[in-house]
C-alpha positions in Angstrom: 101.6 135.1 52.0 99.7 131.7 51.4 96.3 131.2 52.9 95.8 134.2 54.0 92.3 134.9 55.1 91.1 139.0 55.4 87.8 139.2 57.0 85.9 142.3 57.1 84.4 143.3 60.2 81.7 146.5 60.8 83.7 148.7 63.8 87.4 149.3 63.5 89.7 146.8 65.3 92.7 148.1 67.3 95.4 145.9 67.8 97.6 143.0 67.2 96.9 139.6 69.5 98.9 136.6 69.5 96.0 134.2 70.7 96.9 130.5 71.6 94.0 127.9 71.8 94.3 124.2 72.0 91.7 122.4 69.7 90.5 119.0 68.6 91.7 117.8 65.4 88.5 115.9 64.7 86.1 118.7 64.1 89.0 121.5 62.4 86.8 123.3 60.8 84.7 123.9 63.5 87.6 124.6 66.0 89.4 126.8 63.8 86.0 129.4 63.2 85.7 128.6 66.7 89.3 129.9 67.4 88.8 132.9 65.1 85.6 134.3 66.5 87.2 133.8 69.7 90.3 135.8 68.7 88.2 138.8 67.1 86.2 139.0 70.6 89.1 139.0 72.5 90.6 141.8 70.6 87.4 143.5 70.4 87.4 143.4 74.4 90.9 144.5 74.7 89.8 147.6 72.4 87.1 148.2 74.4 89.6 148.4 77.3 91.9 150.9 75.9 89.1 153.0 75.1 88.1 153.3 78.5 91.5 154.4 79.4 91.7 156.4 76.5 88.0 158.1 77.5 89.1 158.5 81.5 92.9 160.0 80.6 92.2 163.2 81.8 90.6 162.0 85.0 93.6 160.0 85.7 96.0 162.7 84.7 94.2 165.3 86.9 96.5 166.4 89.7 94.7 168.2 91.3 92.7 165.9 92.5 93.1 162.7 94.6 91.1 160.2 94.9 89.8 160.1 91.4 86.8 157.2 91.8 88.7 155.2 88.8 88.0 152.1 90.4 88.3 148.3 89.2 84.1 148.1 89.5 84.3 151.3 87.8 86.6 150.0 85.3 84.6 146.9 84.9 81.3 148.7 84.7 82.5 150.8 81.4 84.0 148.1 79.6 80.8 146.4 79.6 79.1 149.1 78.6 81.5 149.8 75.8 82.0 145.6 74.6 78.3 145.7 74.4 78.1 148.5 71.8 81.2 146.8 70.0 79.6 143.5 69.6 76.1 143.6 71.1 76.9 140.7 74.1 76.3 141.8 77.4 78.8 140.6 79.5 76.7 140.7 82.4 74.5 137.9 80.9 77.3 135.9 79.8 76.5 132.5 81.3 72.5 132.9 79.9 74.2 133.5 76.5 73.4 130.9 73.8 76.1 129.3 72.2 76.6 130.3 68.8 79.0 130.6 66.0 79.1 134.3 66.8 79.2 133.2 70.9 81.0 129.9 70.9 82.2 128.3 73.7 85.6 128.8 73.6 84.3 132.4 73.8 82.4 132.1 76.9 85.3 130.4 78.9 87.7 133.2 77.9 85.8 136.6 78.0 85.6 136.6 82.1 89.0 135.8 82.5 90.2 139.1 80.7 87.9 140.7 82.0 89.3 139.8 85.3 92.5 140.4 84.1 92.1 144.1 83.1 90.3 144.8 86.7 93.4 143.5 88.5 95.6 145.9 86.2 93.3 148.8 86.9 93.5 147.4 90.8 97.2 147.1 91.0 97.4 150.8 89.5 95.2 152.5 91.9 98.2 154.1 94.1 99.5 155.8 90.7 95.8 156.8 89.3 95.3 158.3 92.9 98.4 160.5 93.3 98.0 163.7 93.9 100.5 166.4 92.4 101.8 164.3 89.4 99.9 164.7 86.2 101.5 162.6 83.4 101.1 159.3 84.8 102.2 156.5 82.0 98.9 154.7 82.8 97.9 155.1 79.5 96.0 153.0 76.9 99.2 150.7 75.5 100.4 150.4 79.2 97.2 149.5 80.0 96.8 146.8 77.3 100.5 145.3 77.7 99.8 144.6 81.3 96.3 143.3 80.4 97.7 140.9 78.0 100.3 139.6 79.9 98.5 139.3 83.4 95.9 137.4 81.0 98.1 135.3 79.5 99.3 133.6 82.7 96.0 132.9 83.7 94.4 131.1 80.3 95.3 129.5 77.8 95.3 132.4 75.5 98.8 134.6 74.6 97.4 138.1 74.1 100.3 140.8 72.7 100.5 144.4 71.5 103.0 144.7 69.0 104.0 147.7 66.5 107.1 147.8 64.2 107.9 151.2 66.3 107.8 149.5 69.9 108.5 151.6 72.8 108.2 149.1 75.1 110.9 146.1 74.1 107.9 143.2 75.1 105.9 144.5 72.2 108.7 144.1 69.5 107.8 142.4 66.8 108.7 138.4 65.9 109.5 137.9 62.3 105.5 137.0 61.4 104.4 140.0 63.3 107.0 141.8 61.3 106.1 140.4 57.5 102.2 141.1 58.2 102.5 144.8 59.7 104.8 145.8 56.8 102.2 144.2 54.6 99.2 146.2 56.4 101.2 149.3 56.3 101.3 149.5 52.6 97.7 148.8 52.3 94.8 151.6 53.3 92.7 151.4 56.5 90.5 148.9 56.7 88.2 147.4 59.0 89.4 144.4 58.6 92.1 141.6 60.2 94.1 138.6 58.7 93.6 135.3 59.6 96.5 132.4 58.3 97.6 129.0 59.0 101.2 128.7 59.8 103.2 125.3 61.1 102.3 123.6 58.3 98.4 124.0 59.3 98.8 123.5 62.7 99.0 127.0 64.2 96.3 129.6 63.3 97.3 132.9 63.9 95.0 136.3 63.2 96.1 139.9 63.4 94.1 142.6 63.5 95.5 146.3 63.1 95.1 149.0 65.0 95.4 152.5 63.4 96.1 156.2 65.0 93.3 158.6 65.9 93.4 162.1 66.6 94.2 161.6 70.5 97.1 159.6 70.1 98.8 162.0 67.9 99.7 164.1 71.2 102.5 161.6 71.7 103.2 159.9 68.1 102.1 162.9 66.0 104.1 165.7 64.4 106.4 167.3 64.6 108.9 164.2 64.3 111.5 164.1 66.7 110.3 167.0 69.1 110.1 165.0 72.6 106.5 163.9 74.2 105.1 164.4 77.6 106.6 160.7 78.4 110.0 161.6 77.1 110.0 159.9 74.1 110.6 161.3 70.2 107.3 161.7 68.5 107.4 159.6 65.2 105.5 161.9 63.2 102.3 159.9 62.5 99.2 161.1 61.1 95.3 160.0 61.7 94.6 157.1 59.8 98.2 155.7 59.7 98.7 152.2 61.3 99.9 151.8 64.9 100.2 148.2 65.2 97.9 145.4 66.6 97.0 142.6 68.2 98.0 139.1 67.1 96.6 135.5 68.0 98.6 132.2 68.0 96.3 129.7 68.0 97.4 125.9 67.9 95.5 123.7 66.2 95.7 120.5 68.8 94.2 118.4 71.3 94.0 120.0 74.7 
């Protein structure tokens, strides 16, 4: 791949995101670190998400219980919490932020609006979350961050998308540039890292950032292969440490 761009970052980044910003071609180089940084704090927010869902699982599973207190505020309240330790911003503070190259601006516009995003998800799934007498409940960390994405992307400017090369759910298939990097990735050893590369002929940035398999998602993609999860679906035999997929950002590089 040309102009390929692998910055190392200090916590692990889960996902692929397709990311599509609309920049000034006067000031490139500005716009396109802007774009990045952007990118890695949207994916380290979308993370932050799925870990919440990932940390509450049981809570949502429970059928015993009803009413589980999993609300949007709730939600909202832990992703905070947990974005902060990612990154250090405080999403709570965000408009007394100072601009920066780590905070830039393009940051501050698009942060809330995922946020918002991810509570309406939580919101729209509060009848499911709440039933009583069901335990599996499919309102798990990828569902979660597939409706997330999508909801987020119809409100911004921004195309966020999970994608794996072993999709379960058809939206997160791969395209062909999704495909060449994760095959590239998966022959490579885990890394905190993502990959950042002009495409279009320099006028679409796009950045991927992998996401790899812990312990708690072997339950469903672990061993043994082919023996049926508690969603239905064959288990593809993955181990910890193996890569899962990402999140991928389309960014073009043009006037808004």
């Amino acid at each position: 791949m040309t102009k390929v761009w692998i910055a190392l970052i200090a916590v692990l980044i889960m996902m692929f995101v397709s990311v599509q910003f609309v920049l000034p071609p006067a000031c490139w180089a500005v716009d396109r670190a802007e774009a990045e940084e952007t990118a890695r704090l949207l994916a380290k927010l979308l993370r932050s998400g799925r870990l919440v869902i990932e940390q509450n699982q049981l809570l949502i599973d429970d059928q015993r219980k009803g009413d589980k207190g999993f609300t949007p505020d709730v939600f909202e309240q832990q992703l905070v919490q947990e974005f902060r330790q990612q990154t250090g911003i405080d999403l709570t503070k965000i408009q007394n932020t100072p601009l920066s190259i780590a905070f830039p601006p393009l940051a501050k516009e698009l942060l809330p609006t995922f946020v918002l995003a991810s509570k309406e998800v939580v919101r729209d799934a509060q009848v499911v979350i709440n039933q009583r007498g069901i335990g599996y409940k499919n309102f798990i960390p990828a569902t979660y961050g597939s409706q997330a994405a999508a909801r987020f992307s119809k409100q911004s400017h921004v195309r966020l998308k999970q994608t794996t090369l072993e999709p379960r759910n058809p939206k997160n298939e791969p395209d062909d540039y999704e495909a060449s990097v994760l095959k590239w990735l998966s022959g490579r050893p885990k890394a905190d890292a993502y990959v950042s590369e002009l495409t279009d002929q320099g006028q679409t940035l796009r950045v991927v950032m992998p996401i790899y398999y812990v312990p708690a998602c072997l339950t469903c993609h672990g061993e043994p292969k082919g023996d049926l999860d508690i969603s239905g679906y064959p288990k593809e035999g993955h181990r910890d440490g193996d890569l899962a997929g990402a999140i991928t950002v389309t960014a073009p590089l043009s006037p808004r």
